[in-house]
C-alpha positions as CSV (number, residue, x, y, z in Angstrom):
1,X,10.5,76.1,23.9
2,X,8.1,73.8,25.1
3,X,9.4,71.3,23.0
4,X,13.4,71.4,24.1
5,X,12.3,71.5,27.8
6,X,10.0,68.5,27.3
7,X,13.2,66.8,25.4
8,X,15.8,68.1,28.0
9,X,13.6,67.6,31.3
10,X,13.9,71.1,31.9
11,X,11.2,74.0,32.9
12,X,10.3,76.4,29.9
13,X,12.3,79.2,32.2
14,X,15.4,77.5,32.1
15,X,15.8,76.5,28.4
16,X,14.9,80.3,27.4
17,X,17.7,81.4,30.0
18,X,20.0,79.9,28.2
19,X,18.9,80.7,25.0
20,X,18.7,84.3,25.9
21,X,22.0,83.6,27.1
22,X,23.3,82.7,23.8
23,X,21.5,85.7,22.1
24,X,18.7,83.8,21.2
25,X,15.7,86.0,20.9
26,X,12.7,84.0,22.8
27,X,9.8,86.7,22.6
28,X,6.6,85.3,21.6
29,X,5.1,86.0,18.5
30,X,2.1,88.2,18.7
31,X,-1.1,86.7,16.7
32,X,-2.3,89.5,13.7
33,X,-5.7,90.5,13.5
34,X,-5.9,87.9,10.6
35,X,-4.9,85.2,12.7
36,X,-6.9,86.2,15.3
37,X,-9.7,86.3,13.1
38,X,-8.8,82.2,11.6
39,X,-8.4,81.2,15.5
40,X,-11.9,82.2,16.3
41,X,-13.2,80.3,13.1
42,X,-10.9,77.1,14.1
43,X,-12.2,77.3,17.7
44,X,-15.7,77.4,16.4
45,X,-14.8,74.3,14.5
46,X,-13.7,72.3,17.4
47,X,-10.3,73.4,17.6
48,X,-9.2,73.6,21.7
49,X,-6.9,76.3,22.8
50,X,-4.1,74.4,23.4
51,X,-4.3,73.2,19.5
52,X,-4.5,76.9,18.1
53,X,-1.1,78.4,20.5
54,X,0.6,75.3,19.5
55,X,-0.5,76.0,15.3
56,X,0.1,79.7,16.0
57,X,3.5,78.8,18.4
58,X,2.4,81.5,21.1
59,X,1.1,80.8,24.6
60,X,-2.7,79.4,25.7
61,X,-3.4,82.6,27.7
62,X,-2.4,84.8,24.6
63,X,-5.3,82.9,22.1
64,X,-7.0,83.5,25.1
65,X,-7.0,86.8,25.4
66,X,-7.0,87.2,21.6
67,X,-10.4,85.2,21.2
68,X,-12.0,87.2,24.6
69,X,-11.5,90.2,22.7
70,X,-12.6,89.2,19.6
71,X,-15.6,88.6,21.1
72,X,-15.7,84.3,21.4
73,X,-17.3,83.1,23.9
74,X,-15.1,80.2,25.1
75,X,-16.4,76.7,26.1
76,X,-16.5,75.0,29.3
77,X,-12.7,73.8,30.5
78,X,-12.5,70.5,30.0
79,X,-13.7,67.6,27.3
80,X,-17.5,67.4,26.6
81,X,-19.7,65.6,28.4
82,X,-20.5,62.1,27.5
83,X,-24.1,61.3,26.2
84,X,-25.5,58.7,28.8
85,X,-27.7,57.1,25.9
């Protein structure tokens, strides 16, 4: 949905209204414990959270939660800090 609000200028809310309004079924996908388990491997590899919900088209706060219970410890928010050398 992200993608037909950023192309119609219109919140995510209002695209999935009228989708659902069309009979259009807009529930997220859930992530499987095998995903779950290549999420944690591709965050470990550099992989932000943003990248993995848009490979797995779900929301950031469900990889999230998905790689919090999987036991990740996430990084910082943010882009690394810049060596001074």
């Amino acid at each position: 949905m992200r993608e037909l609000a950023a192309q119609f200028g219109q919140h995510r809310s209002t695209i999935g209204q009228h989708l659902r309004a069309r009979g259009i079924d807009t529930t997220r996908r859930a992530l499987s414990p095998d995903d779950v388990q290549v999420a944690a491997r591709l965050y470990h590899s550099g992989y932000s959270i943003l990248q993995l919900a848009d490979k797995f088209e779900v929301g950031n706060e469900t990889v999230r939660q998905h790689l919090l219970n999987a036991g990740v410890v996430l990084r910082p928010k943010g882009r690394p800090a810049r060596s001074l050398q």
